[in-house]
C-alpha positions as CSV (number, residue, x, y, z in Angstrom):
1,X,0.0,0.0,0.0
2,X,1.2,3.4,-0.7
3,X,1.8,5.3,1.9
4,X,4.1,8.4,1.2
5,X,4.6,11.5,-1.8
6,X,6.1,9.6,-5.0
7,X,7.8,13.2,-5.7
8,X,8.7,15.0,-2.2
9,X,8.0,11.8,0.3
10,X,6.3,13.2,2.8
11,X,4.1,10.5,4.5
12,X,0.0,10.6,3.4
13,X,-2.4,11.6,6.7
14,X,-4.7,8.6,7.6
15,X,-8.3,9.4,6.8
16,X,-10.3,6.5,8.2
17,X,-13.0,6.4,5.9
18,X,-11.4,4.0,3.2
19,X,-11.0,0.8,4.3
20,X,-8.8,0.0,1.0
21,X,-7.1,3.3,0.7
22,X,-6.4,4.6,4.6
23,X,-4.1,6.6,3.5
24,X,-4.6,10.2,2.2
25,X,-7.0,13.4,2.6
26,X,-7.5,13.8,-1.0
27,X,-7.8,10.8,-3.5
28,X,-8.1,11.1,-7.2
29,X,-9.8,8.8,-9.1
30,X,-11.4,7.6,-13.2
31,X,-13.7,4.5,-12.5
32,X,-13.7,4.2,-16.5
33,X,-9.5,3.7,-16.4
34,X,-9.2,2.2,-13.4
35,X,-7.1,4.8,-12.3
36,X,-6.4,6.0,-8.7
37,X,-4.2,8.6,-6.9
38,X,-3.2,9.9,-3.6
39,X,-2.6,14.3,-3.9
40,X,0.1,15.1,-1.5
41,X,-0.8,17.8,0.9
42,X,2.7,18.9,0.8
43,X,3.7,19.3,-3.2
44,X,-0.1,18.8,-4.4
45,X,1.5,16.2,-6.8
46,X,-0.4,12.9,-7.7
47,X,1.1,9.8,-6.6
48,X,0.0,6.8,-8.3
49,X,-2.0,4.1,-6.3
50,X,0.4,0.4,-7.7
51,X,-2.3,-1.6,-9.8
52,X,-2.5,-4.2,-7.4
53,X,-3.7,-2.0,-4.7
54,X,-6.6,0.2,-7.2
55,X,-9.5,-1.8,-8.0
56,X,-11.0,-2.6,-4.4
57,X,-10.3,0.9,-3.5
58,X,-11.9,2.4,-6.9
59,X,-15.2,0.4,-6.3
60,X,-15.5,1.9,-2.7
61,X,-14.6,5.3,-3.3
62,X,-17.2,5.2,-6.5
63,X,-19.9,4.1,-3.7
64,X,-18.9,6.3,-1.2
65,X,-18.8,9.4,-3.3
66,X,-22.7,8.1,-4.6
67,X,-23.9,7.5,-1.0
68,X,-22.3,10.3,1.2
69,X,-20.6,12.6,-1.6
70,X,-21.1,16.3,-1.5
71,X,-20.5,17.9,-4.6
72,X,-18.4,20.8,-4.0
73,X,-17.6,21.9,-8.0
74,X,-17.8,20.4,-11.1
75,X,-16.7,20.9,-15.0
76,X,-17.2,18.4,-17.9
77,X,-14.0,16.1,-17.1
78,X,-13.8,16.2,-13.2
79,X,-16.1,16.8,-10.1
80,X,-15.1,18.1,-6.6
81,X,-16.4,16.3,-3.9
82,X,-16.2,15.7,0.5
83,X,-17.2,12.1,1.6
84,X,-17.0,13.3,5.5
85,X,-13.3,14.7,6.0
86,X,-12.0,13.4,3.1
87,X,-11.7,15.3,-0.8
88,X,-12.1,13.5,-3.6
89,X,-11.6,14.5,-7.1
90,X,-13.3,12.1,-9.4
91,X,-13.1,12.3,-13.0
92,X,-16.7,12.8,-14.7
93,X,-19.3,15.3,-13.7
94,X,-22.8,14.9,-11.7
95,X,-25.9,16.5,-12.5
96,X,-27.0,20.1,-11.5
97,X,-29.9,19.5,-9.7
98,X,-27.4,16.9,-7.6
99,X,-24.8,19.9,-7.2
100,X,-27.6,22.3,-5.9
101,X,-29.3,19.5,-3.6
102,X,-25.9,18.9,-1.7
103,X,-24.8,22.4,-1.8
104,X,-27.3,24.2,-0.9
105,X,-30.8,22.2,0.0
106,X,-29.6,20.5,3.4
107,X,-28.9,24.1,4.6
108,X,-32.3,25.6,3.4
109,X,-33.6,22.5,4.9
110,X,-32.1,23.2,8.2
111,X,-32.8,26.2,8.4
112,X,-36.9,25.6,8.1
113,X,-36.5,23.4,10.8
114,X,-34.5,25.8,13.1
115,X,-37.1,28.4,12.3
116,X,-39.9,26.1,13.4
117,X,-38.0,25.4,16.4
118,X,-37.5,29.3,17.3
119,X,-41.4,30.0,16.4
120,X,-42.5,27.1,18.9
121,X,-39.9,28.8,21.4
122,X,-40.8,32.4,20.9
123,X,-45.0,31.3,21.5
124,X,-43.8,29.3,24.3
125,X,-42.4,32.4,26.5
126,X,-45.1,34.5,25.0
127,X,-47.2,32.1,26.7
128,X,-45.3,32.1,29.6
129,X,-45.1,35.8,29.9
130,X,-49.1,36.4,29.4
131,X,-49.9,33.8,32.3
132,X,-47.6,35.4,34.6
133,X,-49.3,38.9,33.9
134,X,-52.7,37.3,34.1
135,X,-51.7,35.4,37.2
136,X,-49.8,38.7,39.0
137,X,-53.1,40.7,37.4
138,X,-50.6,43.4,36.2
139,X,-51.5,42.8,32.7
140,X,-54.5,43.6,30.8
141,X,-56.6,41.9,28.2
142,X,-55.5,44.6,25.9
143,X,-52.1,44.1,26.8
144,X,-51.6,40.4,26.9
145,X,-53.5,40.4,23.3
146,X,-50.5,42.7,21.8
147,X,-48.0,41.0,23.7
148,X,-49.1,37.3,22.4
149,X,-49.5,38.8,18.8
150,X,-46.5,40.9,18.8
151,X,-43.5,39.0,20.8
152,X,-43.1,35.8,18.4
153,X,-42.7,38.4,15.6
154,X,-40.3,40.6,17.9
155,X,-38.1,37.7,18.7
156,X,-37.9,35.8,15.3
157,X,-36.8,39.7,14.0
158,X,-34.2,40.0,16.5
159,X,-32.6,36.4,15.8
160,X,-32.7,37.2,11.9
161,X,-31.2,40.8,13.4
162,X,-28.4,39.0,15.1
163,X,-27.9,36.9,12.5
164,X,-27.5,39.3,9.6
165,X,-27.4,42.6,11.0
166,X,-30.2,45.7,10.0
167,X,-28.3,46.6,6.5
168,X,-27.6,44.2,3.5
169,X,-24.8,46.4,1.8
170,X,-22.7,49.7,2.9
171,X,-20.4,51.8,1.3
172,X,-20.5,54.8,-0.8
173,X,-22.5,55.5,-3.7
174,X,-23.6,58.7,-5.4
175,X,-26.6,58.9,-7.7
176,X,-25.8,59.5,-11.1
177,X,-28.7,61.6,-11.8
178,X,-28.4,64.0,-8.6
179,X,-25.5,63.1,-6.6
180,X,-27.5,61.9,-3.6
181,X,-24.9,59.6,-1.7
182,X,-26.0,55.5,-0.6
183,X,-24.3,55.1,2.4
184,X,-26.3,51.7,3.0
185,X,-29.2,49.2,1.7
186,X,-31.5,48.4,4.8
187,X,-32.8,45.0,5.0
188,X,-36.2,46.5,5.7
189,X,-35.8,48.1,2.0
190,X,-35.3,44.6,0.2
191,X,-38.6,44.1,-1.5
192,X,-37.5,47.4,-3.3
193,X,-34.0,46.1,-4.7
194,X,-34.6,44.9,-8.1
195,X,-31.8,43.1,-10.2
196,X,-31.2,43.2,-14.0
197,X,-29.1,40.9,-15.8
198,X,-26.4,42.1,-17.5
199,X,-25.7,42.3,-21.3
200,X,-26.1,38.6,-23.2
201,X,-21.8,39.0,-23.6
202,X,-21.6,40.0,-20.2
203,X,-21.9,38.1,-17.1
204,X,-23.5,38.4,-13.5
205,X,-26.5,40.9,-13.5
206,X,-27.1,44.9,-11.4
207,X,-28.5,45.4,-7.9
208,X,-30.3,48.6,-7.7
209,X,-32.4,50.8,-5.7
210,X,-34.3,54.0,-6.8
211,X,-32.7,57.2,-5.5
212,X,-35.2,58.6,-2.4
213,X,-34.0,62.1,-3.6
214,X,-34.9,62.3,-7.4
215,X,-36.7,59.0,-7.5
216,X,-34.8,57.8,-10.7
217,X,-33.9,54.5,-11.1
218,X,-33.3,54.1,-14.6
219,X,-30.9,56.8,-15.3
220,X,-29.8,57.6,-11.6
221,X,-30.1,55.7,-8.1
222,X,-27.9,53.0,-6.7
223,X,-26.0,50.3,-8.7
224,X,-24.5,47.6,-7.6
225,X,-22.1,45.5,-9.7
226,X,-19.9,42.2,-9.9
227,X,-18.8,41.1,-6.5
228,X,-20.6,43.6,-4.9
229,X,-24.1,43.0,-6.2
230,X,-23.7,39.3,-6.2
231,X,-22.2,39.8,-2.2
232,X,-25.5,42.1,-1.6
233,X,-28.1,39.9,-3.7
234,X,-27.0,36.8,-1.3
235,X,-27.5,38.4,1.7
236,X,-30.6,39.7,0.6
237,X,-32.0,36.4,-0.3
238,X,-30.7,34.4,3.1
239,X,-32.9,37.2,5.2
240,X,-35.9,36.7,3.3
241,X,-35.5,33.0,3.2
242,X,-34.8,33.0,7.0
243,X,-37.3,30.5,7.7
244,X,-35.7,28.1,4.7
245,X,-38.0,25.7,2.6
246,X,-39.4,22.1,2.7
247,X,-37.3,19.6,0.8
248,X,-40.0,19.4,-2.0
249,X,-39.7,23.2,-2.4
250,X,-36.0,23.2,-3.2
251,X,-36.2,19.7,-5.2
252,X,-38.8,22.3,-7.6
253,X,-36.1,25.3,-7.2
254,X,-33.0,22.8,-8.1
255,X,-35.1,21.3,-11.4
256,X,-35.6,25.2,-12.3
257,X,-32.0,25.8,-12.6
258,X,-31.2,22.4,-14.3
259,X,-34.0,23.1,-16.7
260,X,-32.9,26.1,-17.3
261,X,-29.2,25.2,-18.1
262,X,-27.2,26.7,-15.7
263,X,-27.0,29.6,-12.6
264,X,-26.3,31.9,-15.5
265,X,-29.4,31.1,-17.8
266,X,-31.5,30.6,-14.9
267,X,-30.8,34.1,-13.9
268,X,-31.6,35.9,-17.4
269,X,-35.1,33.8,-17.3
270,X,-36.1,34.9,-14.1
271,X,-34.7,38.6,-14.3
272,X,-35.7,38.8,-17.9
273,X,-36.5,43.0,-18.3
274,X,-35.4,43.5,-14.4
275,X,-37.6,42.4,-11.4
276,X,-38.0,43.4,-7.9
277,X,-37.1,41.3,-5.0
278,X,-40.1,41.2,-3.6
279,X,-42.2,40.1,-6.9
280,X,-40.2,37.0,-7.2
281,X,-42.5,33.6,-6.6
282,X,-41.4,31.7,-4.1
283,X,-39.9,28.7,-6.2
284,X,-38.2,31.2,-8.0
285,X,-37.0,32.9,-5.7
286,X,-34.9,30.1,-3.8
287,X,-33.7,28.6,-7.2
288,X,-32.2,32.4,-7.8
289,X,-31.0,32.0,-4.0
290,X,-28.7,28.5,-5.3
291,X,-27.9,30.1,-7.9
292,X,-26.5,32.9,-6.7
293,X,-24.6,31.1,-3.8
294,X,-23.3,29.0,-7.1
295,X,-21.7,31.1,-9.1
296,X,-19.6,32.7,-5.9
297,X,-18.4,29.2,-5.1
298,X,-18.0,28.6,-8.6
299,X,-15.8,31.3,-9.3
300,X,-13.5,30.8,-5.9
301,X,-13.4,26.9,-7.4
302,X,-12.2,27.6,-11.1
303,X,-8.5,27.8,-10.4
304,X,-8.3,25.0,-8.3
305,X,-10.4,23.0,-10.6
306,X,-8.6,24.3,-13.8
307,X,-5.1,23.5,-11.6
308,X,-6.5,20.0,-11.1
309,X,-7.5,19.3,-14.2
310,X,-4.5,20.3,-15.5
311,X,-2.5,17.8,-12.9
312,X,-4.9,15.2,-14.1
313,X,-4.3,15.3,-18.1
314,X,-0.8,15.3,-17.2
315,X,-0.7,12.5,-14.2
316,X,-3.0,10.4,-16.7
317,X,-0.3,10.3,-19.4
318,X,2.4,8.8,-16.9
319,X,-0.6,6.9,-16.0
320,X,-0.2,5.3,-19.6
321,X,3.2,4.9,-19.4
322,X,3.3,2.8,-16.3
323,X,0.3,0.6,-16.7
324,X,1.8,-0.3,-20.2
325,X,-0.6,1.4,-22.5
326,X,1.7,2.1,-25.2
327,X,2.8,-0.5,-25.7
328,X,1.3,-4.0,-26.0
329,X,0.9,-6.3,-22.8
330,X,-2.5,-8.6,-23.8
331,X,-2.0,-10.1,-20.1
332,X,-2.0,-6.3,-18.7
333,X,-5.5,-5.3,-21.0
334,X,-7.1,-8.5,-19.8
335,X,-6.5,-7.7,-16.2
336,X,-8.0,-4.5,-16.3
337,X,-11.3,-5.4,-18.0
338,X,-11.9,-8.3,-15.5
339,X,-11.7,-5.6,-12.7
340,X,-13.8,-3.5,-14.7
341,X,-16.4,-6.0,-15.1
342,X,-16.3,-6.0,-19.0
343,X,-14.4,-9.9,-18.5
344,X,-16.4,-13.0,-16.7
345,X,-13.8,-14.5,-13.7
């Protein structure tokens, strides 16, 4: 079993979570080749797993990464994934709708059921507060009717405020049209934001707000673009999701954007002309929430996934060289479609 670097020999970590590979934190591997690396944490060079050792190893990493795989990025040739603490680079993509369930619909998930948990909490000492007034007679009817209609309310508000904060974006931004100056986008203002996509050549799309001063929003008001808008737009979305969505809810949001073709396509159908926040459906709206979250990961993934793909193409040729591909070995080719299923034992 391998169990150090092939290029700077620095011993692999022990991830317990392969019983045929134990060593290494990242693992590489092509179920279709039969191929299968360790990625030193050291050099980030790919070290070869010897034949003998690769095919058990293969057939549990392509189970583990169906089973308990999160898909972390993915391009055509090769997927990002975490199967508990360890990484796992597998060559071959998985589906968008996959991407977006692992991603992002367990947290929207959890955070319907944390929200249900801090309702049933907040009526609880509402409750709890009312009969102590009632009890004491230092409450009125009148009073304990605003406090059991108002506290839930009060205290969901302050978790989201503790949470997130009162503004979704500040800096400083003049109007074009009169010079008024933004100094910050209040979350209370949020069904007022409205987004625009950007040019077809262009991508990402404008966060914007109508100037309180001259009341332009075409020609003037605030604009928010790239990194900022996309920043503003996510935080924007997570406040007014706060209280998540059922599973079924963000099954319909993930088969938007996979129907739609991707985060960027999804985003020009939705946002076709420019819409406000707060007219979004509710589908919608968390499919444009994914999306959103997507292309920021997406964008702090390319190099690393354009660096590994690189390492692959370039490990997969030595990869030839030492399992004998170029050149003839009929006993070698044999071997290799018996563990691949494509030979009877």
């Amino acid at each position: 079993m391998i169990r150090a670097c092939l290029v700077c020999s620095t011993p692999f970590d022990e991830n317990e979570v392969l019983e045929f590979l134990p060593r290494g934190r990242r693992v590489a591997f092509d179920a279709g080749r039969g191929r299968l690396w360790v990625v030193c944490a050291t050099c980030r060079r790919w070290s070869l797993v010897p034949l003998e050792d690769r095919w058990e190893a293969v057939e549990e990493l392509e189970k583990a990464v169906r089973d308990r795989g999160r898909v972390l990025s993915s391009t055509d040739t090769i997927a990002l994934l975490k199967v508990g603490p360890l990484e796992v680079v597998r060559v071959g993509g998985a589906s968008r709708s996959e991407e977006a369930w692992w991603r992002y619909g367990r947290e929207l998930v959890r955070r319907r059921e944390s929200y249900g948990k801090l309702t049933f909490a907040a009526g609880a000492a509402s409750a709890a507060v009312v009969l102590g007034g009632w009890a004491t007679g230092g409450m009125s009817f009148i009073g304990a009717w605003w406090l059991w209609s108002q506290a839930p309310d009060g205290i969901k508000r302050s978790a989201r405020w503790f949470r997130f904060g009162s503004a979704a974006w500040r800096g400083r931004y003049a109007c074009d049209r009169c010079g008024h100056e933004f100094r910050d986008v209040s979350f209370r203002e949020r069904q007022n934001l409205f987004v625009l996509p950007r040019a077809e050549d262009e991508t990402g799309f404008v966060l914007g707000a109508r100037c309180p001063r001259c009341g332009e929003r075409e020609e003037g008001g605030l604009r928010l673009h790239d990194r900022d808008a996309e920043r503003t737009l996510q935080r924007v979305l997570a406040y007014h999701h706060f209280d998540g969505a059922s599973a079924q809810r963000v099954r319909s949001a993930s088969r938007l954007i996979e129907e739609a073709g991707s985060p960027r396509d999804l985003t020009r159908i939705l946002l076709r002309g420019g819409r406000r926040v707060g007219d979004l459906q509710r589908t919608g709206a968390i499919a444009l929430e994914i999306a959103a979250n997507e292309s920021s990961e997406q964008r702090l993934l390319e190099m690393e996934l354009a660096e590994l793909e690189a390492v692959w193409r370039k490990e997969e040729e030595l990869a030839a060289i030492i399992d004998g591909e170029l050149t003839d070995v009929p006993l070698l080719e044999t071997l290799r479609r018996r563990a691949l299923g494509a030979l009877p034992q």
